[in-house]
Every structure is written in C-alpha cells, then in structure tokens.
VMD Tcl script that draws the C-alpha trace (Angstrom):
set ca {
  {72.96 -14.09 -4.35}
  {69.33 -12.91 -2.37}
  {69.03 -9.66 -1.45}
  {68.19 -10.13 2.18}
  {66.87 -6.37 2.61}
  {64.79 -4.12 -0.18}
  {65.27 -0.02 0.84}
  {63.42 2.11 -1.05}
  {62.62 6.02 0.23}
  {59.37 7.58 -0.56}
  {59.10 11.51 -0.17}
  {61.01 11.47 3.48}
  {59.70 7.83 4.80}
  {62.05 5.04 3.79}
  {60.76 1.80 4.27}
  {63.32 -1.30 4.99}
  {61.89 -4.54 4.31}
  {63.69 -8.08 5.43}
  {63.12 -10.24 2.07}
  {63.56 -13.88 3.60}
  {60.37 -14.95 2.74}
  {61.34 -18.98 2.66}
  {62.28 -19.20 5.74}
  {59.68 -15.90 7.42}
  {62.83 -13.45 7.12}
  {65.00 -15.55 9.84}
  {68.00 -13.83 10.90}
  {70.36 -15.14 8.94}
  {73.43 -13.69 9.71}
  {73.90 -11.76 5.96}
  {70.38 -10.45 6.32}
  {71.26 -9.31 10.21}
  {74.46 -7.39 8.63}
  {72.51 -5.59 5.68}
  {69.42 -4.65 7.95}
  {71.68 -2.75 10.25}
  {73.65 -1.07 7.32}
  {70.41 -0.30 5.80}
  {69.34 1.36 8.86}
  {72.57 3.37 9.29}
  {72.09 4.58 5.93}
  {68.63 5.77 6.55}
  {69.63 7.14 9.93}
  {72.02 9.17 8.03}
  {70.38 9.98 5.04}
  {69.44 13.71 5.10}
  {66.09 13.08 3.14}
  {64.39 10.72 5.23}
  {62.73 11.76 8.09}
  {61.33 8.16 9.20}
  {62.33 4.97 8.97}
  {59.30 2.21 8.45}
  {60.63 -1.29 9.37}
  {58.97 -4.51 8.28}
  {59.06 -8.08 6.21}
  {57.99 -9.76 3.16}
  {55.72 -12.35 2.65}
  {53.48 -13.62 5.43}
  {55.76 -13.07 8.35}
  {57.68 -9.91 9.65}
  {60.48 -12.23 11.36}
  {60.20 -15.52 12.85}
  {64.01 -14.62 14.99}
  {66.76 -16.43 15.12}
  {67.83 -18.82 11.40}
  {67.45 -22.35 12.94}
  {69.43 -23.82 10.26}
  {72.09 -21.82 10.58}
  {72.11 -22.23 14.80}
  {72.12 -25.69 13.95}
  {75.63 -25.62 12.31}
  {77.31 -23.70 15.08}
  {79.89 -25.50 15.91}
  {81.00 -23.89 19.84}
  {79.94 -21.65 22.68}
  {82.25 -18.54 20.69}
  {80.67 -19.32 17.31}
  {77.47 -19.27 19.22}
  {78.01 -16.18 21.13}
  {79.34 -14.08 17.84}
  {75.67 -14.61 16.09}
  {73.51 -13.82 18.97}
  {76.15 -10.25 19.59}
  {75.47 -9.89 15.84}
  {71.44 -9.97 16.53}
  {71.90 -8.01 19.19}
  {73.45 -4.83 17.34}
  {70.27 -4.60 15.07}
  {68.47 -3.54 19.03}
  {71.71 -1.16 19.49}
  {71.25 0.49 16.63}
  {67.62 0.92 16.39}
  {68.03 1.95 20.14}
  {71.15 4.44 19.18}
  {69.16 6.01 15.93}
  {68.36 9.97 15.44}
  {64.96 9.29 13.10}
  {62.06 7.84 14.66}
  {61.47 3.71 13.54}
  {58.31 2.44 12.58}
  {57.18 -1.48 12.98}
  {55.04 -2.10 10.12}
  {54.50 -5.90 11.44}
  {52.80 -7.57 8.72}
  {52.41 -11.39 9.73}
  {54.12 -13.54 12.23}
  {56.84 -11.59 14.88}
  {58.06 -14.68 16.72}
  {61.20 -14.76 19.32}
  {63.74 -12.42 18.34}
  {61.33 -11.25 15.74}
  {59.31 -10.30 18.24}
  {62.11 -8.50 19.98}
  {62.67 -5.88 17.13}
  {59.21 -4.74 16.75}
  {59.34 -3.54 20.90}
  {62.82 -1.88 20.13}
  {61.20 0.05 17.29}
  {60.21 3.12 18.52}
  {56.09 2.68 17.21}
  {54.28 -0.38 16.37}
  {51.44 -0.47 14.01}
  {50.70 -3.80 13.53}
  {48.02 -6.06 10.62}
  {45.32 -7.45 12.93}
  {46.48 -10.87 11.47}
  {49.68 -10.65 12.95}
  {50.45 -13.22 15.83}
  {53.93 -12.86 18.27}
  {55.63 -15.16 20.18}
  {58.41 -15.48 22.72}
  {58.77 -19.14 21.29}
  {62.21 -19.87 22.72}
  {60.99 -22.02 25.41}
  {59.68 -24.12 23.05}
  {63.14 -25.21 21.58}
  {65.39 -24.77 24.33}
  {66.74 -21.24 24.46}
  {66.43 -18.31 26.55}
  {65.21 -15.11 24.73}
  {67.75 -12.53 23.05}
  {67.61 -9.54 21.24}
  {67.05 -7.58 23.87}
  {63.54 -9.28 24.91}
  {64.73 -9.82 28.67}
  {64.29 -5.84 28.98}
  {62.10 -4.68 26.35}
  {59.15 -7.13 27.15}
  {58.67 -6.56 30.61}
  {58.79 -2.91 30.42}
  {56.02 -3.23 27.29}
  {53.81 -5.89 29.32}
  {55.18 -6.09 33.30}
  {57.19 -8.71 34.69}
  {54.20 -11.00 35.47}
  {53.16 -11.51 31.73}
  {56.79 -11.35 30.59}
  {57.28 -14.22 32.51}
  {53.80 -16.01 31.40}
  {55.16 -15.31 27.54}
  {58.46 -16.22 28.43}
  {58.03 -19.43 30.25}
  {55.11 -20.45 27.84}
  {56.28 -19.60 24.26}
  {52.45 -19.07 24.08}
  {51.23 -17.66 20.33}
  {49.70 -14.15 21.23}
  {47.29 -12.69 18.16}
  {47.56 -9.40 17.43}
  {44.14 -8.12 18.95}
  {45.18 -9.60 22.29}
  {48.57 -8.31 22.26}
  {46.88 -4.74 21.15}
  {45.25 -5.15 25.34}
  {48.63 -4.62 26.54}
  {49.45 -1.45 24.91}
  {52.88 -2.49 23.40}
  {51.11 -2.00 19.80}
  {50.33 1.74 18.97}
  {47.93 0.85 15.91}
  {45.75 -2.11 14.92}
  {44.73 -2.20 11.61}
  {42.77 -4.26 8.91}
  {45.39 -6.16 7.03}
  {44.55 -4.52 3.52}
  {45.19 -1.11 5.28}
  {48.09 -1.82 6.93}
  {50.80 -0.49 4.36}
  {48.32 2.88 3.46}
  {48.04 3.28 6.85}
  {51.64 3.16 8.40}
  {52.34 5.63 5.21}
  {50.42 7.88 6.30}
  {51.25 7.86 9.63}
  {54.75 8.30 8.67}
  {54.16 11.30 6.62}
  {52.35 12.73 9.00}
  {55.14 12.22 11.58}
  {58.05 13.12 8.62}
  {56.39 16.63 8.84}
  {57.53 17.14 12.74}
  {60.88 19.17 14.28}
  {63.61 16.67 13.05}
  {65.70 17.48 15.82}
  {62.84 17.76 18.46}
  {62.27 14.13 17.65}
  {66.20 12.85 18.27}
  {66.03 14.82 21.23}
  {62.82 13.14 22.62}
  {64.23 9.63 21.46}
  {67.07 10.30 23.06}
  {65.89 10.97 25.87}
  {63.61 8.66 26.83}
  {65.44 5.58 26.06}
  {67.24 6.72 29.06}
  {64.80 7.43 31.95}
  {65.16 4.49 33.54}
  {68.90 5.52 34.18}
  {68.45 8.98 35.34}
  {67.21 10.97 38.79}
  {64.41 13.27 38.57}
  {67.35 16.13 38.77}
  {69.15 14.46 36.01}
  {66.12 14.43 33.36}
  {65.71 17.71 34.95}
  {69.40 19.09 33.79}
  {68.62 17.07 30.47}
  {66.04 18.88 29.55}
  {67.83 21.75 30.38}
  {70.24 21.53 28.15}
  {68.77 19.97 25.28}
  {65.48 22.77 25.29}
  {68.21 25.72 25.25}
  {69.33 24.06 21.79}
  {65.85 23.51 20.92}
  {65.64 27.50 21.25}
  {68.30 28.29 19.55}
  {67.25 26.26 16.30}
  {65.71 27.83 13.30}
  {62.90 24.73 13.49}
  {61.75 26.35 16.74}
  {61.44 29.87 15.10}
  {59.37 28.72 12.51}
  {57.25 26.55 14.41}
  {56.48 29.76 16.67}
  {55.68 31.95 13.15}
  {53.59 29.32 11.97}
  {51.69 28.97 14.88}
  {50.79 32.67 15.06}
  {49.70 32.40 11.15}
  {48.29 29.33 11.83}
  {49.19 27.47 9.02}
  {51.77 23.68 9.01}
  {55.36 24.83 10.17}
  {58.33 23.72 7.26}
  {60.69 22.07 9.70}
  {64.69 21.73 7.57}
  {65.95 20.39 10.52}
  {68.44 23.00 12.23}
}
mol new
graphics top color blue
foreach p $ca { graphics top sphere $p radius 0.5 }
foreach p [lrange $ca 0 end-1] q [lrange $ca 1 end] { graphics top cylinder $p $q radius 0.2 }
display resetview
C-alpha cells in the first residue's frame, strides 16, 4: 500500500510532504484524501504552530492523476474527483495555522493551484509552474480561476491560462505570487527557518489575520471596519497580548501559548 503523504512535526513546524514521486505527486484521489486529513490534523494539533507544505522527488505536484481521469467513466464520476481536489483549497483556505509552500520542483495545473492557496510561497529557483490544462483539453480547477488572477491580474491569468506556457521560477518570482526565491540546496534550511521564525508569533493574532483577509474581497470598508473591531477587543483580552506588551517594555522575544 504507498503512503501517499509523510507528516512529521519538528519543534512547532510540521512539514506535509505528497510522496507520489512516479507519477510527480499527481492527485490521485487516496493521496487528495490523506493530504487534507493530514492537514486537519496539523490544523488541530496544539504543538504545531505552522504547517510547511511540499512534494517528494523532483516535482511538488504536477495536478490532476491523468491515469486515473482517464478511467472516469461519466460527467458525476468526473465531477466527484475534481469536488474532491477542490476541498484540499477549502481547507487550506478554512485553516487557523499559517501554510507554507515549500515548492521544490515542478507545480503544474492544479499543482500549481495549491501553492497560490497556501498562505506563503518560498519556492527552489529550479522550480517551473504551469497552468498546463490547455494543453490537454481542460479548463483549470482547484481554485486557479480565482487565485491566479488575483496573484498575477486578469491579463496574465489569461496569457497562462490560454497558453499552458511553462513559467520558471525566477520569472514567476517578477509577479510577486512567490514570497522567497532560493538556491535549490537552501531551500529546505531556508523554509525551516522561516517557519520557526514565524512559529514564534501570537498564535491567535495569526488566525485572526488569516481569517481575515481571505475575506476582503467580500466585505465594505465598514465591514472590515466592524471586523476588526471585534476581533482586536479579543486580541486585548488574550494573555498573548499581555505578554507581548511586557516583553516589549523588557525588550526581550515575547513566549506566545496561544490564549
């Protein structure tokens, strides 16, 4: 039986890893249901702080398991697996804990699609992405209708989209969808770091923020107004804010526990 996904938690960073290396960690639909249980369990897991997302082998996804699209047999059967991709975007949308993209090789179609729903993206600088559905017939899913043209604008959405052209990472970097470019042999040292780093801030400031601005293109001005209202009265009320304000009168690194 393979073991689609590998968890493992270091300190308060656990890193999720899709381990479909044969075929670039396509979404076949047992790996789609154990990445989004493993990413529950993070999300609730009291000890990690962040979540680093990313693949085995020389690809972090390629989308969408060809073979297995092949052997749908209807429009229903068809429409149940691309739902099913769709709920790993829900959920890494719906999540408390911040969610890295460590995108290690390849990101291609719906592949693609997951790094832009994670919230940062720190990417090897021989990584290349693709919005390759063109190229076989399909539209994009996962979310990519919405997430790439607020990452790029509709113009090169469209360009991407209607081309299936193979973007490498120091181009894509331009755009400002990728937070970090690194050398390849840094790339894992690197998005640790930057994970501990981030582990160390307010737990709940961070839901909050996430929260938050997953939603301002729904909201009025008075709305995010009211929102922040309400959610900076909690942040008040917290024992993470106290400290933060002792620490930074004794200047030292606050201990955040998360109430």
């Amino acid at each position: 039986m393979t073991n689609y996904i590998l968890a493992e938690r270091k300190e308060s960073t656990t890193t999720i890893k899709l381990n479909y290396p044969q075929a670039l960690n396509a979404l076949h639909p047992d790996l789609i249901d154990a990445l989004v249980k493993a990413l529950l369990a993070a999300d609730d897991d009291s000890e990690t702080n962040v979540i680093i997302l990313t693949g085995s082998g020389k690809a972090f996804s390629a989308g969408g398991d060809l073979a297995y699209l092949e052997a749908l047999s209807d429009v229903r059967a068809s429409k149940a697996y691309i739902a099913m991709a769709g709920n790993i975007i829900k959920t890494i949308k719906k999540m408390r804990k911040p969610v890295i993209a460590m995108v290690n090789g390849v990101a291609a179609g719906a592949g693609f699609n997951i790094a832009l729903a994670c919230d940062i993206m720190i990417c090897a600088k021989s990584a290349k992405f693709a919005q390759s559905f063109s190229k076989i017939g399909l539209i994009p899913d996962c979310g990519g209708t919405l997430l790439l043209p607020k990452a790029v604008g509709m113009q090169k959405a469209k360009e991407w989209m209607f081309t299936g052209e193979i973007i490498p990472a120091e181009k894509a970097f331009t755009f400002g969808f990728i937070n970090y470019l690194v050398e390849d042999d840094e790339l894992v040292p690197f998005t640790e770091s930057f994970a501990k780093k981030l582990s160390k801030a307010a737990p709940l400031s961070l839901s909050f923020i996430k929260e938050m601005l997953e939603n301002t293109e729904n909201v009025t001005l008075d709305q995010a107004l009211s929102s922040e209202e309400t959610y900076q009265s909690l942040c008040i009320q917290t024992e993470d804010y106290k400290e933060g304000v002792k620490a930074f009168k004794e200047k030292r690194q606050p201990e955040f526990v998360g109430k």
